[in-house]
C-alpha atoms as one frame of an Amber mdcrd trajectory, in Angstrom:
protein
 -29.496  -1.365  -5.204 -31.428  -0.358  -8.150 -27.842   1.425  -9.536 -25.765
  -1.581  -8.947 -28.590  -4.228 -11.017 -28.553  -1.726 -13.807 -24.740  -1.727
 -13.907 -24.549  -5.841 -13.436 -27.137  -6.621 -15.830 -25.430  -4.028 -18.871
 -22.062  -5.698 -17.940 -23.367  -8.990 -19.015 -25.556  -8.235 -21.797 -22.701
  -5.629 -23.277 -19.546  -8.093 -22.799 -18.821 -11.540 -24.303 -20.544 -14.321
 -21.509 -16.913 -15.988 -22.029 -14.829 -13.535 -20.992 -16.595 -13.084 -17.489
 -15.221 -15.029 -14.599 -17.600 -13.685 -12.364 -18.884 -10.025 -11.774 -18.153
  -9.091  -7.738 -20.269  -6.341  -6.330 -18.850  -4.791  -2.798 -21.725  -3.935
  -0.413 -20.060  -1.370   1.498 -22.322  -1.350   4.625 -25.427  -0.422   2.003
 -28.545   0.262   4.361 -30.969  -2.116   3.660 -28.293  -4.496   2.025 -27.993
  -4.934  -1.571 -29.409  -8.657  -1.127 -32.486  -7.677   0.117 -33.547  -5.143
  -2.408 -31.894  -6.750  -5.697 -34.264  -8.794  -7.470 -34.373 -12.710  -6.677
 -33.494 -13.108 -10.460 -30.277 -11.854 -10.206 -29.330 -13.082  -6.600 -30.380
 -16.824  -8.278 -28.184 -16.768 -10.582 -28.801 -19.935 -12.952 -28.436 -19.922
 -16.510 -28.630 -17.094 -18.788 -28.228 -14.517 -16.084 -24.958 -12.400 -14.757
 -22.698 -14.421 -12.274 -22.844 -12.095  -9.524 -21.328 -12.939  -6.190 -21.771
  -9.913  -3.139 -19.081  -9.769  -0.711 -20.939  -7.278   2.202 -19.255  -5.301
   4.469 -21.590  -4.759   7.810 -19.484  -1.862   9.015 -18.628   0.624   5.660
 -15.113   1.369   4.762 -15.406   3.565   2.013 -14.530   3.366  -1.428 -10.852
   2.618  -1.466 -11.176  -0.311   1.431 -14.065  -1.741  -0.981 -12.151  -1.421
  -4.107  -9.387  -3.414  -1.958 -11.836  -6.273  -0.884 -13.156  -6.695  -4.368
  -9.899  -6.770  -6.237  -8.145  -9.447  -3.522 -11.057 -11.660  -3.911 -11.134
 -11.710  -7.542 -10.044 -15.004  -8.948  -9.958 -14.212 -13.001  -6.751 -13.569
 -14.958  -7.932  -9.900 -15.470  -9.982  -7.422 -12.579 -11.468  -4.780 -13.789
 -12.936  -2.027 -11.679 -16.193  -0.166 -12.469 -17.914   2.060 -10.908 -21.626
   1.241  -9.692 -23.368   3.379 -12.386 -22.220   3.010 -15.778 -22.835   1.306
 -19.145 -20.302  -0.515 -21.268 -20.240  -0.507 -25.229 -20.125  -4.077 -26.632
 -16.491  -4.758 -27.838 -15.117  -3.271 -24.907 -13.528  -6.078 -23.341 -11.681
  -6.804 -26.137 -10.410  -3.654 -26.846  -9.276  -3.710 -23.202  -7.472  -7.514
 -23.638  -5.381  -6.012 -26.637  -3.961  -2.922 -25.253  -3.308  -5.281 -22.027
  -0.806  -7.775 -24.640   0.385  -4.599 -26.404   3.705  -4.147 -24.507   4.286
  -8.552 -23.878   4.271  -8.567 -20.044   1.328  -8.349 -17.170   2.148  -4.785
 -16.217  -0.126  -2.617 -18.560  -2.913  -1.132 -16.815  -5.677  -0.034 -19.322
  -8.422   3.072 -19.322 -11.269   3.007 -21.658 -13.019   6.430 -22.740 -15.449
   6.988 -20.610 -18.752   8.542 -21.586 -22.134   9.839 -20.474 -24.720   7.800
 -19.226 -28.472   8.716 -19.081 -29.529   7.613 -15.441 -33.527   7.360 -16.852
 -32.733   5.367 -19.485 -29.062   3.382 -18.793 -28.041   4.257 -22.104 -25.003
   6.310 -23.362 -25.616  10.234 -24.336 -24.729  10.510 -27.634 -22.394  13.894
 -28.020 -22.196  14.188 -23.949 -19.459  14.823 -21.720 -16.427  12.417 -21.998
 -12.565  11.712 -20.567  -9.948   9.423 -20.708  -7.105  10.692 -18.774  -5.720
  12.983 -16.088  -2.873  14.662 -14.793  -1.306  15.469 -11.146  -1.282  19.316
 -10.084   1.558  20.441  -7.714  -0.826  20.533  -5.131  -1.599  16.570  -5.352
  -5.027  17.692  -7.212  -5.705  16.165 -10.738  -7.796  17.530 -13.429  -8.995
  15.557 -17.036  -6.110  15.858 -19.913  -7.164  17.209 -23.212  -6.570  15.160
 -26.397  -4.318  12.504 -24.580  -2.094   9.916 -26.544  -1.818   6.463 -25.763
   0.013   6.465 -22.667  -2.075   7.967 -19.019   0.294   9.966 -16.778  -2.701
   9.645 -13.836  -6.083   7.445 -13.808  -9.196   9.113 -13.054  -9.644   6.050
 -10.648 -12.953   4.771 -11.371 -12.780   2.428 -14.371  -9.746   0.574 -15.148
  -7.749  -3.142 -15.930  -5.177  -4.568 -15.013  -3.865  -8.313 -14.983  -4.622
 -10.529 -10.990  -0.428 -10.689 -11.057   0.220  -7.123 -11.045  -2.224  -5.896
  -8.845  -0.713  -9.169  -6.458   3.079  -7.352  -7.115   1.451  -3.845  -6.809
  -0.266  -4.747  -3.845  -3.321  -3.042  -4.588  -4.447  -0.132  -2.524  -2.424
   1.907   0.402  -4.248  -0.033   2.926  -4.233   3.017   4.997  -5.638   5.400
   2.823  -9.373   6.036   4.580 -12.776   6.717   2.450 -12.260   8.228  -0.215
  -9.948  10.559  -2.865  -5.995  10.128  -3.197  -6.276   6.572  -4.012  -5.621
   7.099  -7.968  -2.725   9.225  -7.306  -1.182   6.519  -5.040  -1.784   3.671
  -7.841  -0.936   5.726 -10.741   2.436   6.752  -9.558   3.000   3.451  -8.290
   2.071   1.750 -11.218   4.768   3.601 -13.445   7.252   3.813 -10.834   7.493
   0.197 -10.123   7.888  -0.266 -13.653   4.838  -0.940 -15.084   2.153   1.316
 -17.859  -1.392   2.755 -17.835  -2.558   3.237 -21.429  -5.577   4.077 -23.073
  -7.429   1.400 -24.426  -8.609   2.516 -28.130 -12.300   1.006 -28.961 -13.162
   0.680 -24.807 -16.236   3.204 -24.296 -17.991   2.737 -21.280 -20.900   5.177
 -20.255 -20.499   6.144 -16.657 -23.049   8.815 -14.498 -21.613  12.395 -13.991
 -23.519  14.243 -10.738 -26.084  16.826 -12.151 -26.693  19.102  -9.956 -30.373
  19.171 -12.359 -30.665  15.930 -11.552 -31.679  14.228  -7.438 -31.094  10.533
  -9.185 -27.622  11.500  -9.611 -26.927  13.106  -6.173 -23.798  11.967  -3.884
 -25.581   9.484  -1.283 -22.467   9.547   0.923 -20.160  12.089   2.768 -17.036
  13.603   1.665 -14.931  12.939   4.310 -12.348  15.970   3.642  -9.610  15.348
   6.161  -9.250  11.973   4.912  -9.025  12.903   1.524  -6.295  15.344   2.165
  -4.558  12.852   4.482  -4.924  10.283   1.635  -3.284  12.814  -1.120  -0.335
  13.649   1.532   0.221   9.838   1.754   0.721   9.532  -1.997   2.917  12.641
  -2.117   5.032  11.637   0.797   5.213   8.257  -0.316   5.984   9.305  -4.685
   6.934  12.388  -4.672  10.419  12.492  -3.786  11.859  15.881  -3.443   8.793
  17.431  -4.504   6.713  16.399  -1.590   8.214  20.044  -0.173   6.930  22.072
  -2.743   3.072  19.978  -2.602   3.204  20.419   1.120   3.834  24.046   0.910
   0.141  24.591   0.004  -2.244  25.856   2.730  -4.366  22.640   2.205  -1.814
  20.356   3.883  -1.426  22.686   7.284  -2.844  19.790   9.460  -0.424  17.597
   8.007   2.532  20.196   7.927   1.874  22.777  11.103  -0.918  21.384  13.728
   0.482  17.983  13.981  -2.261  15.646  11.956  -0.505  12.556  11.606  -0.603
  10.867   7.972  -0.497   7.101   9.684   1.702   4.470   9.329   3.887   4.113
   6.255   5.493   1.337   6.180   3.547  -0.487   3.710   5.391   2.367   0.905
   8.916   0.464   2.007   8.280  -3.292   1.303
């Protein structure tokens, strides 16, 4: 709770107050809920505060199925998708819009450069760690690109744009994909594919919380579910990859899928 307050309240006072719709935070089965451990400030609302609105899931669903339910109930023009701990630099927003108009249509996805953030003090680390890009691996992995350009072969995942009508055409998320890891893959590939762009939006920095091992505010409160996020990668290659699904399937990570029978669920959705 304390995380996702932080990360509403340096939206709002880092961003324009007239180029927020409304800021949606996914409760993804949070024990105790978000509502009853945010402060009664923000859950007011009123003037002069962030216009927050909590959509709670009772039963979690992971990541990708709460990156889903927040992007389909978005109303604005433009959703973007941040991750629960980070910090924007003022101007980012409009750095984002212009990269979005660069090409004249709704199908250019934007990236900013994202940052350190210091989890004592919710303020970016000046000279820390930072990324904009990545790249696939044959084996469906990705890994951070070094001195990218303007265009993104593969999102990280976390923090990204894109106009209400694509993500509508896109459809989103693989509404099969389960927890966690896979799901940037799937929308990366699909977003250039289906004809559409993921640049990098020059002047966007936003600050976001790296794990620190040094650290125990910074450490994962959640499971890794593995053989999800394996099943979730093999969905994106089978579904992408074309003739190369053969070679990503040939590594011993995708055995389940390829020798014992694991079943990568319905498909489908990859046809329509």
């Amino acid at each position: 709770g304390e995380f996702a307050e932080k990360t509403v309240n340096a939206i709002w006072d880092n961003t324009r107050h007239e180029a927020i719709k409304e800021i949606i935070v996914v409760d993804d089965g949070s024990r105790p809920p978000l509502k009853s451990v945010m402060s009664k400030r923000i859950l007011a609302g009123g003037p002069g505060v962030a216009p927050m609105r909590i959509i709670r899931h009772e039963k979690t669903k992971g990541l990708i199925g709460a990156k889903k339910a927040g992007g389909d109930a978005a109303v604005g023009d433009v959703i973007v998708f941040l991750d629960c701990h980070i910090s924007p630099r003022r101007g980012w927003e409009d750095s984002f819009f212009l990269q979005m108009k660069r090409a004249g249509d709704h199908r250019t996805v934007v990236v900013p450069t994202i940052t350190s953030l210091d989890p004592d003090t919710w303020t970016e680390i000046q000279n820390g760690a930072n990324g904009k890009v990545c790249y696939v691996l044959w084996n469906s992995d990705f890994t951070w690109l070094a001195n990218p350009g303007r265009d993104a072969p593969l999102m990280s995942g976390g923090l990204l744009a894109m106009s209400r009508k694509w993500w509508e055409e896109t459809e989103g998320y693989d509404e099969h994909m389960v927890a966690w890891g896979g799901e940037n893959i799937d929308q990366s590939i699909r977003i250039w594919l289906c004809g559409g762009r993921i640049e990098v939006a020059e002047g966007a920095y936003i600050a976001h919380m790296w794990r620190d091992a040094k650290n125990p505010k910074t450490a994962l409160k959640y499971p890794i579910p593995t053989r999800d996020v394996m099943r979730n990668k093999a969905r994106a290659s089978k579904a992408w990859f074309g003739e190369f699904t053969e070679k990503v399937f040939s590594f011993p990570e995708y055995e389940a899928f390829t020798k014992h029978g694991e079943p990568l669920g319905d498909a489908s959705n990859f046809d329509r």
